[in-house]
Phi, psi and omega in degrees: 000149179250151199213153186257094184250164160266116154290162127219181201238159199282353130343315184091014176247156192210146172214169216222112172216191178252136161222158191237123207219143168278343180188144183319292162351329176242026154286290203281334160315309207271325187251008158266012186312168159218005167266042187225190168303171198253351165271146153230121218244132186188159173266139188269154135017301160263024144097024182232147182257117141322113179218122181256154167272158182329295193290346159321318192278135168231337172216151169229173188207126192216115189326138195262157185265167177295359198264318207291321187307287199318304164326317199256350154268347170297346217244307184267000173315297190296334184305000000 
């Protein structure tokens, strides 16, 4: 599946790129490892490759699929 995620870095800069993942869990897994290298490497959106260090990430995000959306405006129908 392909999913959108967002960083941001203890800087204050955040970038937005794309991965094809079987589930958010091995997304976030894969860019907090810490038995890899102290980088973490990806393409932006706009096509520039990037590479932060690990301990640099203070937050991720990760795009919700169309079933996750529907759950989750469904929660306020009712309010």
């Amino acid at each position: 599946m392909k999913y959108e995620v967002h960083i941001g870095l203890k800087n204050g800069q955040s970038y937005t790129f794309f991965v094809i993942a079987s589930s958010k869990d091995e997304i976030i897994n894969h860019i907090i490892n810490k038995h890899g290298n102290g980088w973490y490497h990806f393409v932006t959106k706009e096509y520039v490759r990037y590479q932060v260090l690990k301990n640099e990430i203070i937050g991720i995000g990760i795009s919700m699929n169309g079933e996750e959306v529907q759950e989750y405006e469904s929660k306020f129908e009712n309010l």
